[in-house]
PAKOLDO-214575 format. One line per 10 residues: number of its first residue (from 1); their letters; for each residue x, z, y of N, C-alpha, C. Coordinates in steps of 0.02 Angstrom, whole numbers, plus 50000, padded with zeros to 5 digits. Each point is the difference from the previous one (the first is absolute). Example, Ala and Ser with C-alpha at 12.3 -4.5 7.8 and 13.67 -1.06 7.14 Angstrom:
<nodes>
1	AS	50660:50390:49716:49955:50000:50059:50045:50000:50060 ~ 49982:49964:50053:50042:50003:50059:49961:50037:50055
</nodes>
This chain:
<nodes>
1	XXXXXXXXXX	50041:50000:49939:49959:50000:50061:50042:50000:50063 ~ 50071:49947:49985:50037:50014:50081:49980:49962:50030 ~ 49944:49939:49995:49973:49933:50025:49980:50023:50085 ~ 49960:49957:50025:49971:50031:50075:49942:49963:49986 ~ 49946:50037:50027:49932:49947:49997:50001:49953:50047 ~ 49963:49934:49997:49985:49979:50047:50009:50008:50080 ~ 49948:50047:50020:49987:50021:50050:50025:50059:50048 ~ 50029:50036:49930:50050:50059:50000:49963:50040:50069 ~ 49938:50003:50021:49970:50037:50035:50011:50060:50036 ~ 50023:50042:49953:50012:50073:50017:50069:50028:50005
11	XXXXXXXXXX	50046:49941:49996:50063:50037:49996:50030:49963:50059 ~ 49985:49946:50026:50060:49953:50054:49990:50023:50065 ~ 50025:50060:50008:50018:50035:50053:50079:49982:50025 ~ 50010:49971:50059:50070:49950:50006:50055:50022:50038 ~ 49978:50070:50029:50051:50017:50069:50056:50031:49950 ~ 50052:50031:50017:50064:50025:49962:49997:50086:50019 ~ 49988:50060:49939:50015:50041:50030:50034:50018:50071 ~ 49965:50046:50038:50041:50040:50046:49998:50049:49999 ~ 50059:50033:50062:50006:50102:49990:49950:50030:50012 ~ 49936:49968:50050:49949:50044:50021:49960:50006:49923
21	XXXXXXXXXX	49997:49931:49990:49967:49999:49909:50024:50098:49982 ~ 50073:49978:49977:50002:50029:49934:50002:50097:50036 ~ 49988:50006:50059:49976:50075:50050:49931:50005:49967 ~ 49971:49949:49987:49928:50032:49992:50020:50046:49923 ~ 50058:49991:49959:49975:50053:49952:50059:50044:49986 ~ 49965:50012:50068:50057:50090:50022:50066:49993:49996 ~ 50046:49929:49986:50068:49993:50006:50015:49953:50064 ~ 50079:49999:49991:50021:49947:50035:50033:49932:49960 ~ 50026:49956:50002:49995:49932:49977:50085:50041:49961 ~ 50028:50024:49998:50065:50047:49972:49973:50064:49961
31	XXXXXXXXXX	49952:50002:49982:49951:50066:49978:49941:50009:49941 ~ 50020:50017:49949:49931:49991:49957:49934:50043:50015 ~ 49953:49931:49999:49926:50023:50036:49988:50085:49951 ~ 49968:50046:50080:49992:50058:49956:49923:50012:50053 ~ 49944:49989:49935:49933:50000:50030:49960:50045:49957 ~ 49964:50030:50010:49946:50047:49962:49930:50004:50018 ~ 49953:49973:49953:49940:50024:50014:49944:50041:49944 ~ 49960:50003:50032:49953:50061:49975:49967:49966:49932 ~ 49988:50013:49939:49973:49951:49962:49922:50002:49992 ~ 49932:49989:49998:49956:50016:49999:49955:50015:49936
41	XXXXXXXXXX	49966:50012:49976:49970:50040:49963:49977:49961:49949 ~ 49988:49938:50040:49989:49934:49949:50069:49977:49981 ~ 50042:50000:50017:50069:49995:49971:50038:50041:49961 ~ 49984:50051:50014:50030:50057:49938:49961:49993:49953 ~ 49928:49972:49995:49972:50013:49932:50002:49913:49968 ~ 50040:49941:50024:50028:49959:49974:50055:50030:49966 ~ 50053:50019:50043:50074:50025:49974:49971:50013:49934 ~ 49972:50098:50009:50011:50041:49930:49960:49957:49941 ~ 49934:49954:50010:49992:49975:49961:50060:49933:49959 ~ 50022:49978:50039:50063:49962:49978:50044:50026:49948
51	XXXXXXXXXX	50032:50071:50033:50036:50029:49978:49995:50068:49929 ~ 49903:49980:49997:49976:50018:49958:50010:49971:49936 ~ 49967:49944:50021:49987:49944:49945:50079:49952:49992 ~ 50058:50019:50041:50056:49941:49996:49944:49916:50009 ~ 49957:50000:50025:49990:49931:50003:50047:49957:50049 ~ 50048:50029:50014:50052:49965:50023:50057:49961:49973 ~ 49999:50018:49918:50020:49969:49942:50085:50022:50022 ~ 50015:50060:50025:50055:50027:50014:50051:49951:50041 ~ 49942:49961:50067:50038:49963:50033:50008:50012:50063 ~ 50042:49985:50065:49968:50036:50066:49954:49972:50010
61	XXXXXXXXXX	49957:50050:50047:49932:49958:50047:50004:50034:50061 ~ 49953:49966:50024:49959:50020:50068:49942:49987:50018 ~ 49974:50047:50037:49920:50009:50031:50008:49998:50085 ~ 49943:49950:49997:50012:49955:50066:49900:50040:49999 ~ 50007:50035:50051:49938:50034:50019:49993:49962:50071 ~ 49939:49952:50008:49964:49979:50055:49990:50046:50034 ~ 49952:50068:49984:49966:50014:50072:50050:50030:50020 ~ 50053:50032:49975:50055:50025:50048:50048:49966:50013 ~ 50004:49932:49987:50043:49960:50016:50077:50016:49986 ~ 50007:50017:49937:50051:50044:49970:50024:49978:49939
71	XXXXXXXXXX	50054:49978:49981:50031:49994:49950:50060:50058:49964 ~ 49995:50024:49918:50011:50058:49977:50056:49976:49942 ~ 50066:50001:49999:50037:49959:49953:50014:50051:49957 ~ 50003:50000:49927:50020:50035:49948:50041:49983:49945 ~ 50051:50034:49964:50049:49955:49962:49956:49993:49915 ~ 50025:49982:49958:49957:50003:49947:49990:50065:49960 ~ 50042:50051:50030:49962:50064:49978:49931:50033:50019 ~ 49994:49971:50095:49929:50024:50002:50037:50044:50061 ~ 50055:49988:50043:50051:50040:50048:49990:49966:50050 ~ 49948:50030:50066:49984:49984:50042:50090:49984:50048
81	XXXXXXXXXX	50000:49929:50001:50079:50005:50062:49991:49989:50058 ~ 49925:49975:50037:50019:49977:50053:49895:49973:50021 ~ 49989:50034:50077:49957:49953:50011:50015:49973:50065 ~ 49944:49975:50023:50023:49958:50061:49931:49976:50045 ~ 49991:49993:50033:49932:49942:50006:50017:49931:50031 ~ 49945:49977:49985:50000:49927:49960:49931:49959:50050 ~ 50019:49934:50012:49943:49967:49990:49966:49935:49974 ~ 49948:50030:50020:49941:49946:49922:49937:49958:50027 ~ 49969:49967:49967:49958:49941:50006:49976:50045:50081 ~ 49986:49949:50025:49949:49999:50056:49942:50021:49976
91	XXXXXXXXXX	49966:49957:49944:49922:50035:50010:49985:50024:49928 ~ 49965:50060:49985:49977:50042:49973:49985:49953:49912 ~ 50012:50036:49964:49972:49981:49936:50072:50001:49943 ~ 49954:49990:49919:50044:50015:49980:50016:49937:49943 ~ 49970:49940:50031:50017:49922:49939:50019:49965:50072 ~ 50040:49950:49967:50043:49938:49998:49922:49936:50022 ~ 50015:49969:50050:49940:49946:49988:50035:49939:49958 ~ 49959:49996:49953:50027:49951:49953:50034:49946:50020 ~ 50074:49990:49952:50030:49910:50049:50036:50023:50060 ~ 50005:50071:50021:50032:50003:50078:50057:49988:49982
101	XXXXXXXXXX	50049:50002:49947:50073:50007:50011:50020:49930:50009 ~ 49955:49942:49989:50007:49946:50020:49983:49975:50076 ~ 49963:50016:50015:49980:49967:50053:50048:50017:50074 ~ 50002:49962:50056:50058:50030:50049:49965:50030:50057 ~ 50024:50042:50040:50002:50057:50017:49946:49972:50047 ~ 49988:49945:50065:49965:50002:50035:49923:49973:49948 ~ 49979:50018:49937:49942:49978:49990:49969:50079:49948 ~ 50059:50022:50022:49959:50087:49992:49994:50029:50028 ~ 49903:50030:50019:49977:50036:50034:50007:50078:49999 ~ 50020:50023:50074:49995:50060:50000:49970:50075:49941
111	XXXXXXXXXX	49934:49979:49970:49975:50051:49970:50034:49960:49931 ~ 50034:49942:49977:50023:49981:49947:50072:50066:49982 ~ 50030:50018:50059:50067:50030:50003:50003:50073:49969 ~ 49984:50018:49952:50000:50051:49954:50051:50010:49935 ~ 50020:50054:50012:50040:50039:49942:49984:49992:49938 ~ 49984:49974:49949:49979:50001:49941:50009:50094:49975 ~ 49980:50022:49954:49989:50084:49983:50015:49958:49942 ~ 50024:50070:49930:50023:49978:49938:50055:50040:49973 ~ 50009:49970:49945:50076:50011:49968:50034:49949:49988 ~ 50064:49991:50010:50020:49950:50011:50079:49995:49968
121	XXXXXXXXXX	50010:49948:49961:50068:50012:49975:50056:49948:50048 ~ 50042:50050:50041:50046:49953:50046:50039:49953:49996 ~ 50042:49965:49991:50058:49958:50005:50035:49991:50079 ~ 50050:49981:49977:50074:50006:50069:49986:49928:50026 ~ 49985:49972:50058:49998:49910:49996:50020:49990:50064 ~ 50013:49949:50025:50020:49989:50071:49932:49933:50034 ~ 50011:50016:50078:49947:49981:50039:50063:49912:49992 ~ 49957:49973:50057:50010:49939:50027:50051:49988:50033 ~ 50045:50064:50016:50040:50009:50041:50060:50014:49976 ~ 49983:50003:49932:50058:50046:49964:50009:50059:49983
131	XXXXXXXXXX	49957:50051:50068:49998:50059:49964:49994:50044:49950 ~ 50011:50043:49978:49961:50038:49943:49942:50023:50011 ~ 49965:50011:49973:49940:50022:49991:49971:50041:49945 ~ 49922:50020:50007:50003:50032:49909:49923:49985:49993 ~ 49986:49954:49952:49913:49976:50006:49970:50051:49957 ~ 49938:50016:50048:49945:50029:49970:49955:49946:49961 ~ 49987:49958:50007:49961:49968:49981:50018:49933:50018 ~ 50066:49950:49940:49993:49963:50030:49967:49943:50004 ~ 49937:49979:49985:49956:49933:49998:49940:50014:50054 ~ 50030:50052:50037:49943:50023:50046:50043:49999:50058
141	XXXXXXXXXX	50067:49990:49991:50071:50008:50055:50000:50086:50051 ~ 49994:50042:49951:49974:50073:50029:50083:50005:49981 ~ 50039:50043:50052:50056:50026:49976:50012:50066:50043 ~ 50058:50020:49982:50024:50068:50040:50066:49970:50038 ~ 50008:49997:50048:50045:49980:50062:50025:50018:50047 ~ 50056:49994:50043:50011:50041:50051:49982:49972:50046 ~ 49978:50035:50040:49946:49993:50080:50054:49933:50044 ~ 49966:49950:50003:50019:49966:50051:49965:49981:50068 ~ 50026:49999:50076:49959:49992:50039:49960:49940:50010 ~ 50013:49960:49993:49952:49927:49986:49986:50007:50077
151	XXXXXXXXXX	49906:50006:49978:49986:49963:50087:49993:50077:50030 ~ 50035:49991:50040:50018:50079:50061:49945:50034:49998 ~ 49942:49952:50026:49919:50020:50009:49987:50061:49963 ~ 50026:49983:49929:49951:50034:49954:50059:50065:50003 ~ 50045:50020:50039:50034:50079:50013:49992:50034:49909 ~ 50038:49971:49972:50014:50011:49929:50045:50073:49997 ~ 50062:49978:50032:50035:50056:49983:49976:50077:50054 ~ 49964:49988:50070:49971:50037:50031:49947:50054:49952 ~ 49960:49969:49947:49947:50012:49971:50038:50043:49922 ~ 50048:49997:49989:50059:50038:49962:49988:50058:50030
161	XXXXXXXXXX	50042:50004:50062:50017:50056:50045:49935:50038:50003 ~ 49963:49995:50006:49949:50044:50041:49980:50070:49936 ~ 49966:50009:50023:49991:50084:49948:49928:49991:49960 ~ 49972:49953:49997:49921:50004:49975:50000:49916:49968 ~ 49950:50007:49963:49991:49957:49946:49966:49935:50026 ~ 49956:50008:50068:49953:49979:50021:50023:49913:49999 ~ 50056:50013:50037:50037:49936:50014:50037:49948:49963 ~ 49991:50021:49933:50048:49986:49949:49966:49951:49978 ~ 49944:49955:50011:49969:49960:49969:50019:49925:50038 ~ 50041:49970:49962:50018:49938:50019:50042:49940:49974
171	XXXXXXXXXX	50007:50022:49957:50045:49923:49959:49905:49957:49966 ~ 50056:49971:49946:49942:49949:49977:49999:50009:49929 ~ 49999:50071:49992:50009:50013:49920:50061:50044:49972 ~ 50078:50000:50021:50054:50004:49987:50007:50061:50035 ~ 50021:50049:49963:50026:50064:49992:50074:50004:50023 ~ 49998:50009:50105:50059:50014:50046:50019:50044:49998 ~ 50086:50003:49982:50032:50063:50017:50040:49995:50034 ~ 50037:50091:50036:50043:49983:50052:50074:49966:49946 ~ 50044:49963:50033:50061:49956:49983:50044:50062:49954 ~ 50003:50057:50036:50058:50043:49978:49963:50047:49933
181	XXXXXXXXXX	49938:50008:50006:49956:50034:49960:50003:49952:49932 ~ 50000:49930:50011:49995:49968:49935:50065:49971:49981 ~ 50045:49992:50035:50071:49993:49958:50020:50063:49971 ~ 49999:50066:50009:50015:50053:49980:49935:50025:49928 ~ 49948:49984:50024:49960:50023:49938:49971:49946:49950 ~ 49981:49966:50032:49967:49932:49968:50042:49957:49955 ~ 50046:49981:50051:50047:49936:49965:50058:50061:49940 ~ 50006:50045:49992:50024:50021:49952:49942:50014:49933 ~ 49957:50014:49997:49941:50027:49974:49957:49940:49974 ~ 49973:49941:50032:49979:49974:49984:50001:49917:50017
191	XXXXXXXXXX	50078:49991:50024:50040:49963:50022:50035:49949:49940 ~ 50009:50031:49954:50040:49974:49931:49970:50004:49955 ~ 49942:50031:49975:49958:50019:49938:49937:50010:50028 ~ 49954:49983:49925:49948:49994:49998:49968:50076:50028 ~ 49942:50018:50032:49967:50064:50022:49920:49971:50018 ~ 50001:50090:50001:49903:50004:50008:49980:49992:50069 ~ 49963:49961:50027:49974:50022:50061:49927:50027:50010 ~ 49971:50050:50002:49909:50044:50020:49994:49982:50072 ~ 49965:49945:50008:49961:50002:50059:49944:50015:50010 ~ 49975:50072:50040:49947:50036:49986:49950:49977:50030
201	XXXXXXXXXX	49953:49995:49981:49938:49946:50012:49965:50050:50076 ~ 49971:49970:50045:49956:50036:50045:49932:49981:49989 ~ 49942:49983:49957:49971:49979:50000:49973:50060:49941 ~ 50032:50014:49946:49967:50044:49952:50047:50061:49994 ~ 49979:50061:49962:50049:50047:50002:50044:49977:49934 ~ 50062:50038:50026:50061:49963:49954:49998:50026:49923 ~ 49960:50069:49972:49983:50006:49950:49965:49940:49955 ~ 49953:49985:50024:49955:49937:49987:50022:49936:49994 ~ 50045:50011:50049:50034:49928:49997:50041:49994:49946 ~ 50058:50042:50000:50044:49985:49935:49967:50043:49936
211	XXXXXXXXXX	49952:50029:50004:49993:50014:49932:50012:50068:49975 ~ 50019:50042:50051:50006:50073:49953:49965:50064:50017 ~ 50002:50053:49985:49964:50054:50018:50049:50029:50048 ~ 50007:50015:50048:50046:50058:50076:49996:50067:49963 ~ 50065:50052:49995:49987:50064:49964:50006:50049:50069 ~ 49955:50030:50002:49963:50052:50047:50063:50030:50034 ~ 50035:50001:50078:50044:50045:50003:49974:50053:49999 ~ 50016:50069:49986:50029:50076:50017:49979:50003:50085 ~ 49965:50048:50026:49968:50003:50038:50087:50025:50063 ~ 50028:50038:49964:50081:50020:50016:50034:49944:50017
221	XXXXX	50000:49964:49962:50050:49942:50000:49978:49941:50044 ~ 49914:49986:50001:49973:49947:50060:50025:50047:50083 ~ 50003:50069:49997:49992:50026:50082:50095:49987:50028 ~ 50056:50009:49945:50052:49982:49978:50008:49937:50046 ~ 49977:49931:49961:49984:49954:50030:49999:49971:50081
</nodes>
C-alpha cells in the first residue's frame, strides 16, 4: 500500500515545515515536541478496552478522538507515550462518502469532509510529494500527516495552538499533526510497521461502536481522574 491514490485528497499539503510549525508542540525546531493532554472518558474506555482484549494484535496504535480533537499514541504494550492535538475532517460524521479518495479536491463538498470513525489497520506510505505519511484508510486517501499550511486562510497551524477543540475542525478527512509531535512519535511508531488506528466515532457512543461492554470505574478512581 505505498501507491498514492489518484486524487490523493487528504494528504497534498505543499508548504515545507517551519519553526513556528514545529512551536506548536511545545518544542523548538532543535527540540523533541513535549505536549500533554487530558484524555477523555470516551478514550480511556477505548484504551482499557484495547488493552483488555489486546485487540491490538500486540501492535502500536492510536486513538484519534474527534470531539477533543486529540490524538493518544501507545506502543504495543498498551503504554500511553505521547498525546497531542490534532486536526480532523471539517464536518461532523463518522463514514467516508463513497469514491471520495478518487475524486479531486475542488469537487468535494464541505459536509463531504469527514473523518471516517473505525478500526483501522495502518501502513507507512508517502504523499505526492514524497513525504511520509501513515494511511488510515487508504482507498478513502484518509491518512495521519504532519500539519501543513496550505492556504493561509484556513490558519491551520494557528488552530494547533489554541487551547480548545472548537477550532480544530478543518482538513478534508486527514488526521494533522504538529511536525515535531509526529517525527518524534508517529514516524517511529507507526512510520515503519504495520499499527492500529481507533478513530472514535462522534455520532454513536464508542462502546456501541466497537463492540464491547466499558467496566464501571471505582467511584475513587473516576474523582482521581
Amino acid at each position: 500500500l505505498l501507491g498514492v491514490p489518484v486524487s490523493m485528497v487528504q494528504a497534498a499539503d505543499l508548504a515545507p515545515p517551519s519553526a513556528r510549525q514545529r512551536t506548536l508542540a511545545g518544542a523548538t525546531p532543535s527540540q523533541p515536541a513535549r505536549m500533554s493532554l487530558p484524555m477523555s472518558q470516551d478514550a480511556r474506555d477505548v484504551r482499557d478496552w484495547v488493552r483488555r482484549s489486546s485487540d491490538n494484535a500486540h501492535l502500536p496504535f492510536v486513538l484519534v478522538d474527534k470531539r477533543s480533537a486529540a490524538i493518544h499514541v501507545f506502543d504495543a504494550e498498551g503504554v500511553l507515550l505521547a498525546s497531542s492535538a490534532a486536526l480532523v475532517g471539517l464536518a461532523s460524521g463518522d463514514h467516508s462518502v463513497p469514491g471520495i479518495g478518487e475524486r479531486p479536491m475542488s469537487q468535494i463538498a464541505p459536509h463531504e469532509r469527514t473523518t471516517p470513525a473505525g478500526r483501522f489497520v495502518s501502513e507507512p506510505g508517502r504523499n505526492l510529494q514524497g513525504e511520509d505519511i501513515v494511511w488510515i484508510d487508504y482507498d478513502d486517501a484518509v491518512s495521519l500527516h504532519r500539519v501543513r499550511p496550505g492556504n493561509l486562510a484556513e490558519r491551520r497551524l494557528q488552530r494547533l495552538a489554541t487551547g480548545t477543540p472548537d477550532d480544530n475542525r478543518i482538513s478534508f478527512g486527514c488526521v494533522n499533526l504538529p511536525v515535531a509531535f509526529y517525527d518524534r512519535f508517529i514516524a517511529p511508531t507507526l512510520g515503519h510497521q504495520t499499527g492500529v488506528v481507533y478513530v472514535l466515532p462522534e455520532t454513536r457512543p464508542v462502546a456501541e461502536f466497537f463492540g464491547f461492554v466499558p467496566v464501571p470505574v471505582p467511584a475513587s478512581k473516576a474523582a482521581q481522574r
